[in-house]
Every structure is written in structure tokens, then in C-alpha cells.
C-alpha positions as CSV (number, residue, x, y, z in Angstrom):
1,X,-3.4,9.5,-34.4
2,X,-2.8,9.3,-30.4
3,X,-6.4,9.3,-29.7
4,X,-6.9,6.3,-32.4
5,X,-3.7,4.3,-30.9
6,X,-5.0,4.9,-27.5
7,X,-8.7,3.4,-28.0
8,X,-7.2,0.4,-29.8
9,X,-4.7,-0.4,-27.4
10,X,-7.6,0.1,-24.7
11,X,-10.1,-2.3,-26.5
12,X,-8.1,-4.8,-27.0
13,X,-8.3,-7.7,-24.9
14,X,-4.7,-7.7,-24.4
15,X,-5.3,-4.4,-21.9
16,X,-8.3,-6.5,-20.0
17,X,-6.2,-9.3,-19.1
18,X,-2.6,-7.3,-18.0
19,X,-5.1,-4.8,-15.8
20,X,-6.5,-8.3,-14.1
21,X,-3.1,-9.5,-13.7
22,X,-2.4,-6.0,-11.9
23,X,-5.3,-6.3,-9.9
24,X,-4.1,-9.7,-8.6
25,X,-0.5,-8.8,-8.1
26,X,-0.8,-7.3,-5.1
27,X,-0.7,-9.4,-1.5
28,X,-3.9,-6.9,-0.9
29,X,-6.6,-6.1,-3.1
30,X,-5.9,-2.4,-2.8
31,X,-2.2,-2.8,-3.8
32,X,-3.4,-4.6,-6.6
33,X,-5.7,-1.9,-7.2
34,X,-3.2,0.7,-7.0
35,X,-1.0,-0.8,-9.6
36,X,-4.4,-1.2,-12.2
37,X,-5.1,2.2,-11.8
38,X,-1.9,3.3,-12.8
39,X,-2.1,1.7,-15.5
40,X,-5.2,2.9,-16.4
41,X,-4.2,6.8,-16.0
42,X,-1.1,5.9,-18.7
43,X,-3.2,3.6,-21.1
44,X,-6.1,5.9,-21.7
45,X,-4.0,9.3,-21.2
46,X,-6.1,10.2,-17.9
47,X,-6.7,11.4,-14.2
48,X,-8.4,9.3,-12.1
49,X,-9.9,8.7,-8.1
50,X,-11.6,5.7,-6.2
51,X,-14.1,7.0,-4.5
52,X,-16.9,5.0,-2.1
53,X,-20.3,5.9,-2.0
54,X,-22.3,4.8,1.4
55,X,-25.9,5.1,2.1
56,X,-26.9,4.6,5.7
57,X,-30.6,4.6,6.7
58,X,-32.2,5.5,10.4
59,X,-35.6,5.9,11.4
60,X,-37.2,8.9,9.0
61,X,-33.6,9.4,8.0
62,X,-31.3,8.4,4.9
63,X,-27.8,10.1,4.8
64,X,-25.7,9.3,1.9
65,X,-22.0,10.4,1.8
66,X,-19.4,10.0,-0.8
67,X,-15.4,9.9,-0.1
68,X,-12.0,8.9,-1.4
69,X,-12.1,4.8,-0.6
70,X,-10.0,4.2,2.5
71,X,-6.9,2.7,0.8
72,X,-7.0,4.0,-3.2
73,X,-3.7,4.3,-5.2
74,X,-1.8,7.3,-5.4
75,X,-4.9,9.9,-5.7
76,X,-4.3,12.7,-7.7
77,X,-6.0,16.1,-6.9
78,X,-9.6,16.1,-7.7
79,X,-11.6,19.2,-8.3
80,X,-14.2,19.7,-5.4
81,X,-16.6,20.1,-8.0
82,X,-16.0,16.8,-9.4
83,X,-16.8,15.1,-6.4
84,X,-19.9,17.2,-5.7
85,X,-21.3,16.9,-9.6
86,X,-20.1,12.4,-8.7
87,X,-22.5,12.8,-5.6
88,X,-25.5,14.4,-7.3
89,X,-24.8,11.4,-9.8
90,X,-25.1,8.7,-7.1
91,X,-27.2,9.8,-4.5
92,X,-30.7,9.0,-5.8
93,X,-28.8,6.2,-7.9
94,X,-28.1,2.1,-7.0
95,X,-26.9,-0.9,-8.7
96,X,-23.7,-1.2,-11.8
97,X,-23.7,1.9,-13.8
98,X,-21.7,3.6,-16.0
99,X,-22.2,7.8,-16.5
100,X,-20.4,9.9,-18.5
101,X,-20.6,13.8,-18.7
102,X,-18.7,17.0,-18.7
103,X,-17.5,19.6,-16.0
104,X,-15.5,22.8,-16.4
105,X,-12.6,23.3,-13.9
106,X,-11.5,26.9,-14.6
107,X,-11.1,27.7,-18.3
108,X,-11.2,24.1,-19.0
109,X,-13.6,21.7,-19.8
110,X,-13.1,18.2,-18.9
111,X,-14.9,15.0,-19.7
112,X,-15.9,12.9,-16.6
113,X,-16.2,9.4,-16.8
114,X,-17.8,7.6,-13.5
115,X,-18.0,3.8,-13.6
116,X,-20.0,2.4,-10.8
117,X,-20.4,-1.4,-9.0
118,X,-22.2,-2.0,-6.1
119,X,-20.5,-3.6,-3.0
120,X,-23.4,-4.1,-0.7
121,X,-26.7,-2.9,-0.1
122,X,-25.7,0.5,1.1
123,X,-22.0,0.5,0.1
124,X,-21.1,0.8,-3.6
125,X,-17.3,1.3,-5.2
126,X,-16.7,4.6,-8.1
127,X,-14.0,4.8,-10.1
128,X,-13.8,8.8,-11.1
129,X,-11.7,9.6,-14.4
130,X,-11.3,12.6,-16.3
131,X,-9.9,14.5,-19.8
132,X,-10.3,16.7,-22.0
133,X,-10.8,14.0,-24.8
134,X,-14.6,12.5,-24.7
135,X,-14.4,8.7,-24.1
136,X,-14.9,5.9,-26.9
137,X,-17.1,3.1,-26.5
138,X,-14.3,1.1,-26.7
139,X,-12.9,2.9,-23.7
140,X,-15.8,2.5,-21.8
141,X,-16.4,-0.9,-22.2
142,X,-13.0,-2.2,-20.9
143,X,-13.3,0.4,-17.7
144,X,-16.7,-1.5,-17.3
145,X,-15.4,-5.3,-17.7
146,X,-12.0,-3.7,-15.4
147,X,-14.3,-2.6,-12.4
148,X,-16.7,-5.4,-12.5
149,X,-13.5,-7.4,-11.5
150,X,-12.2,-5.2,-9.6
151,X,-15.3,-4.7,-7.4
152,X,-15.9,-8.5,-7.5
153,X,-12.4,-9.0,-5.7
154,X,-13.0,-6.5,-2.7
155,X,-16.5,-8.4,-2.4
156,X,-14.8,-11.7,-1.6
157,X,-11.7,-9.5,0.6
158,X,-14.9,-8.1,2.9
159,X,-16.5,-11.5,3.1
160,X,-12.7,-13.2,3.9
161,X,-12.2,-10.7,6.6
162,X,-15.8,-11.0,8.1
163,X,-15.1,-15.0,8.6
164,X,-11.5,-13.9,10.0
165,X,-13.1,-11.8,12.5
166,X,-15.4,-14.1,13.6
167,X,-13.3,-17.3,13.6
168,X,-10.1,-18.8,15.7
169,X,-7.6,-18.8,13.9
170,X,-5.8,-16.2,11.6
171,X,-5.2,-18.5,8.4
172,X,-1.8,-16.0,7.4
173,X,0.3,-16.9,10.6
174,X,-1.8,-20.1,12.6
175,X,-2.3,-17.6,15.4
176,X,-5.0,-17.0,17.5
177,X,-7.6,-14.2,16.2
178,X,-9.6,-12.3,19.0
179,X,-12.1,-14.2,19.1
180,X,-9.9,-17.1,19.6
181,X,-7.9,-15.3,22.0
182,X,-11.0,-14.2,24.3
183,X,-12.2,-17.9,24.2
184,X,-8.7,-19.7,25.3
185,X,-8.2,-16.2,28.1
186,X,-11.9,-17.3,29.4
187,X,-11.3,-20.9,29.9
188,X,-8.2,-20.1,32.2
189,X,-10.0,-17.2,34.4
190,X,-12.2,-19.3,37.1
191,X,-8.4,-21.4,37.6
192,X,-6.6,-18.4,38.1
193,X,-9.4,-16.7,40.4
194,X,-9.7,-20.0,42.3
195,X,-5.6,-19.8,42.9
196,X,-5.8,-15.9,43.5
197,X,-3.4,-15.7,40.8
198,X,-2.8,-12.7,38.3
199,X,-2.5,-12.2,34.8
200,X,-1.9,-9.7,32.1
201,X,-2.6,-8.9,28.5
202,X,0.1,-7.5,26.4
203,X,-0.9,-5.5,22.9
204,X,2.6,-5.9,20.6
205,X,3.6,-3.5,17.8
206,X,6.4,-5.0,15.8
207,X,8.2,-2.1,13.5
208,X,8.3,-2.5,10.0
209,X,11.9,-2.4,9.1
210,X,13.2,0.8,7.1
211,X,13.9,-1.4,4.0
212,X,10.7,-2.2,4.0
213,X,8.6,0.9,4.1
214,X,11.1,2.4,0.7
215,X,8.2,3.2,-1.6
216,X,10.7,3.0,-4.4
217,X,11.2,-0.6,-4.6
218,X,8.6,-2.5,-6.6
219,X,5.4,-3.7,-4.7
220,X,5.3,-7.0,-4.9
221,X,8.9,-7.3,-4.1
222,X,7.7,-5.4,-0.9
223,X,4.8,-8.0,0.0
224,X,6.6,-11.3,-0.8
225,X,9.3,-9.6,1.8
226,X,6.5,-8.9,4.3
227,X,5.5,-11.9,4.3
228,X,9.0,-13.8,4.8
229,X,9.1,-11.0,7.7
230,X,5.7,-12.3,9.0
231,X,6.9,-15.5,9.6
232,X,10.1,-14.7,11.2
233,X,8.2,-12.4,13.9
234,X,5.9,-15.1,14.4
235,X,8.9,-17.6,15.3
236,X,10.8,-14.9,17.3
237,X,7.3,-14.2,19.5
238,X,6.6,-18.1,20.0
239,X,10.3,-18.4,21.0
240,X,10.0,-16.0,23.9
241,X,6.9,-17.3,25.4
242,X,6.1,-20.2,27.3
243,X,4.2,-22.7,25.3
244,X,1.5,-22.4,27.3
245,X,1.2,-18.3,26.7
246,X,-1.5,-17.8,24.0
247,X,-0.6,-15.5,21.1
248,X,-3.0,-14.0,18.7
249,X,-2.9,-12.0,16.0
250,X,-5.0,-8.4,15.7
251,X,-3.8,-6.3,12.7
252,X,-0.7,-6.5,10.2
253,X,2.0,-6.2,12.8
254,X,0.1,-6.3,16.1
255,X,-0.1,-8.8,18.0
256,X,-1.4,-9.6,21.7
257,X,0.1,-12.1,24.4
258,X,-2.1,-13.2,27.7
259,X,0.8,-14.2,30.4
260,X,-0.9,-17.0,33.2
261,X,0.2,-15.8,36.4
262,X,1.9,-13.2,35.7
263,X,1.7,-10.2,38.0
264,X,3.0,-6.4,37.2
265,X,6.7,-7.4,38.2
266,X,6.7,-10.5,36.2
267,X,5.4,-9.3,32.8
268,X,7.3,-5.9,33.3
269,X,10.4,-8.2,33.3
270,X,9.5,-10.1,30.3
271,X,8.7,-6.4,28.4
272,X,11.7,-5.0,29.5
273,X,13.7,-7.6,28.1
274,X,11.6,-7.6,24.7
275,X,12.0,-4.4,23.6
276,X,15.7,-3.7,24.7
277,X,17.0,-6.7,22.8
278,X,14.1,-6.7,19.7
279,X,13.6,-9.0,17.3
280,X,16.6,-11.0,15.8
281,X,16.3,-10.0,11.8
282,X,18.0,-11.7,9.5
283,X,18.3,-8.8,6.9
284,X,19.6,-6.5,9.4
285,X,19.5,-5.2,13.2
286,X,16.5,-6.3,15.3
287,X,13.3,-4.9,14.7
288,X,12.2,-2.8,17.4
289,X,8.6,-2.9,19.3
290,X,6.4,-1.6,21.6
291,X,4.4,-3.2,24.6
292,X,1.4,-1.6,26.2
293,X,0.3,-3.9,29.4
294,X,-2.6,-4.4,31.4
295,X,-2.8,-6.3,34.4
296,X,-5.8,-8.7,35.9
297,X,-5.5,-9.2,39.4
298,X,-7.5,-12.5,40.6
299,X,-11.7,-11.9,40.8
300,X,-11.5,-8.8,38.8
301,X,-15.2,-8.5,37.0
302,X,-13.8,-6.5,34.2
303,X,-14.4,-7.9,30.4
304,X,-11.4,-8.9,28.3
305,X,-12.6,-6.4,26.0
306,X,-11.9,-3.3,28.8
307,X,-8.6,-5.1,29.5
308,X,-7.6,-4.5,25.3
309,X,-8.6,-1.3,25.2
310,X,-6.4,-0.6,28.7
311,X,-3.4,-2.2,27.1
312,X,-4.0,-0.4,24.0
313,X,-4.3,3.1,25.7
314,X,-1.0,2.0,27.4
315,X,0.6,0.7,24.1
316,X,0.0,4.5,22.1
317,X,1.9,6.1,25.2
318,X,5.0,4.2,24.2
319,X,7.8,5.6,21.8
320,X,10.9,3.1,20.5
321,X,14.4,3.6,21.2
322,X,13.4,6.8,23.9
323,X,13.3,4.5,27.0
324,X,10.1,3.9,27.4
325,X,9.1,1.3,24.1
326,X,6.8,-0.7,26.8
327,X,3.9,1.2,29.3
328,X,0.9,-0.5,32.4
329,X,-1.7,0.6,31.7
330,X,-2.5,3.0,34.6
331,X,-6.0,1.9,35.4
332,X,-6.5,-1.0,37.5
333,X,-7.6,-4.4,35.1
């Protein structure tokens, strides 16, 4: 009677349409992801693993590896064997498929069920379950129709975040990507070298706040907070830079600052100040952050590239609240 209750409930198209509304719940698609899978593991009485497949080709070489995707939901332990039997699957494979088969872990003998999409050429996206009960038709054609949308939505995410790399502007906060950053930095160089002036580069982490990092509360209560949170860093940063000072925008809560004129004594100043005060937060204290800094001193041939990865070295030297939130990078820039 469970088994028949279960394979209605997961045929029907009821199940489809609350796992798509799962999927899109999220302010990611692998939050979204996370909360379908879930789902999935009660609904069909299951274990489960995302898993992504990459094939890379060289010159009279093709490697193929196979690994738990970079951000899945809450993975439960997967047999080694699993994952090797998946990868004998997949290797010599390509394209959507759908395989199911058996695979005995210790005494027992559980039945695998490996639904396959294809996100590029050489990249393709696995969703791994297992039982002991073999899988309905039923079951297997709503996992199919689920990972076709699934897959779909991480297609357009890569694409989205390919044009974000490459463009100006980040289209979340109106900030400077960079890209953008590089481009605005470059046009101001040959002014500053002409003046023998300075400048530096400062790489921002901005804390999450504790009440926002509870896994407890529900996830998309966490992401519409986030994104309220966004906004106010974004306000607090434009409010304690000049105008002039272009901000941009490199991962969820990083950020990076280029300071015109500013020489070691003026932007340690400016740090200093940042990260003993913080962030006003309206929720609760200020958040706290971390500054790494890298000086250009007028006609230096170095590439705004080397400067970001100077202020970045600087920036993972840093610890809050100990003192020393905000480090130069010690290589000349």
C-alpha cells in the first residue's frame, strides 16, 4: 500500500509543479535545488546525490572525472561504489539519459536510479538516487521531466554569469563588475602618472551577520533578508567614499574600492576608520569587515590584475575584531 501511494503521489502532476516551484524558490538555483531534492528524498522514500560529470580533452588525451556538483543540497553519504559503478555509466556515455540498475552495499541490495542532462559539451549534471524498492515508470518519468528543468535553469545561471563577467555593471547592486572596474581604474592612470600621484586598490569582505548564517530559519526568509542586507552595504560603502571613488562588486559580499590619490597613509586612514566603526545595521550592531590594500605608486608598469591579487593576498591575512581587520599588501604595487 506505501509503495502504491507513493508512485501515485509521484506521477501526479501535482508533484511536477510543487518540485518546479521548489526549484524557483530559491534566490540561487542551487538553493532552489536543495529544497527540490528534499523533496524528492521524502516523496519517493529515497537517498539521493548531485553529482557533475566533466570531460576535458588535450592533445592524444581525454580525462573524464565525476564528483559531487560544487553546491548540491544537503548530500547524504554515498557508497564509494556507487559513484564508481555512476562513472563506468557515464564515461563512454553523452547526451539526456536515464539508467537504472542495481548495486549491493554490504548485505544489501539497493536499486540505483541515475538521471542524466547535459549542460555543455563536456559538462553534464547527474542526479544519483537509491532504494531498496525498484523504480516505477511513473517514478521515472517525473525524475526525468524534474531534471530536464532543473538542468535547463543552471544552463541559463552559467550563461547569466558568463555575460556578468564580461560586462560593466553588476545588474543586483548597479556596481561596477571587474571588468568595469579595470576599464574606469585605466582611464584615470596616465592622469595620475602625469601628476606623480598614487593610488590604491582596496578588496572588502563584508560579514554576514550571525542571524543570517542560522541554518534553521527557512531559506527563502534567509535570501529575501540577504538581499535587503545587500542594499544596505551597498548604501553604507557609497556613503564613505568620495563620489568620485569607483566601487565594484566581485563576489557575494566582496567588494573592491580604487582611492585617486591616495597614498599608503591616506587609505590606511580611511581602513582604519572602516573596520573599527563597521557597518551601521539596522537589525543589530554593525557588521564587521576586512580590508586588504595594495598601493600604486605613480609610473608603476604593474597590471591591475597583479594589484587584485596583492590586495587579495593582503585581505586573507586579516582577522575581525583581533586588531588587525585591515592589511598593505607587503609587495610594492
Amino acid at each position: 500500500m506505501q509503495a502504491t501511494t507513493r508512485t501515485a503521489v509521484s506521477a501526479s502532476d501535482a508533484s511536477l509543479t510543487n518540485l518546479v516551484a521548489l526549484l524557483r524558490q530559491g534566490g540561487l538555483p542551487a538553493q532552489g535545488l536543495r529544497l527540490a531534492c528534499r523533496r524528492v528524498h521524502r516523496l519517493l522514500g529515497c537517498q539521493g546525490m548531485v553529482l557533475e560529470a566533466r570531460t576535458s580533452h588535450a592533445p592524444g588525451d581525454t580525462t573524464f572525472s565525476l564528483q559531487p556538483f560544487s553546491q548540491p543540497e544537503a548530500q547524504t553519504h554515498c557508497p564509494p561504489q556507487y559513484l564508481t559503478a555512476c562513472a563506468a555509466q557515464l564515461e563512454n556515455a553523452s547526451g539526456e539519459q536515464q539508467l537504472a540498475f542495481s548495486q549491493k552495499s554490504g548485505a544489501e541490495t539497493d536499486c540505483l536510479l541515475l538521471t542524466v542532462q547535459p549542460l555543455s559539451a563536456n559538462r553534464q549534471l547527474a542526479l544519483l538516487l537509491w532504494r531498496h524498492d525498484p523504480w516505477t515508470e511513473a517514478e521515472k518519468n517525473l525524475l526525468r521531466q524534474f531534471w530536464q528543468i532543473a538542468a535547463t535553469l543552471f544552463e541559463v545561471e552559467d550563461r547569466y554569469r558568463a555575460s556578468l563577467y564580461a560586462g560593466r555593471h553588476d545588474p543586483e547592486t548597479g556596481l561596477l563588475t571587474w571588468e568595469g572596474m579595470k576599464e574606469e581604474i585605466t582611464h584615470r592612470l596616465s592622469r595620475l602618472d602625469a601628476n606623480h600621484q598614487p593610488g590604491t586598490l582596496l578588496r572588502l569582505q563584508v560579514n554576514l551577520p550571525p542571524e543570517l548564517q542560522n541554518p534553521t530559519r527557512p531559506l527563502a526568509e534567509r535570501v529575501r533578508e540577504e538581499r535587503r542586507w545587500l542594499g544596505d552595504v551597498v548604501s553604507a560603502l557609497r556613503k564613505a567614499f568620495r563620489p568620485t571613488d569607483p566601487i565594484g562588486r566581485l563576489g557575494s559580499s566582496q567588494f573592491v574600492l580604487w582611492m585617486d590619490g591616495a597614498d599608503r597613509f591616506a587609505a590606511a586612514e580611511r581602513a582604519a576608520r572602516l573596520t573599527e566603526g563597521g557597518f551601521p545595521h539596522k537589525d543589530g550592531p554593525p557588521d564587521s569587515l576586512q580590508i586588504g590594500l595594495a598601493c600604486r605608486e605613480a609610473g608603476c608598469t604593474e597590471t591591475l590584475e597583479n594589484h587584485l591579487e596583492q590586495a587579495t593576498l593582503a585581505l586573507r591575512q586579516t582577522s575581525p575584531g583581533l586588531g588587525s581587520a585591515w592589511k598593505f599588501s607587503p609587495l610594492p604595487a
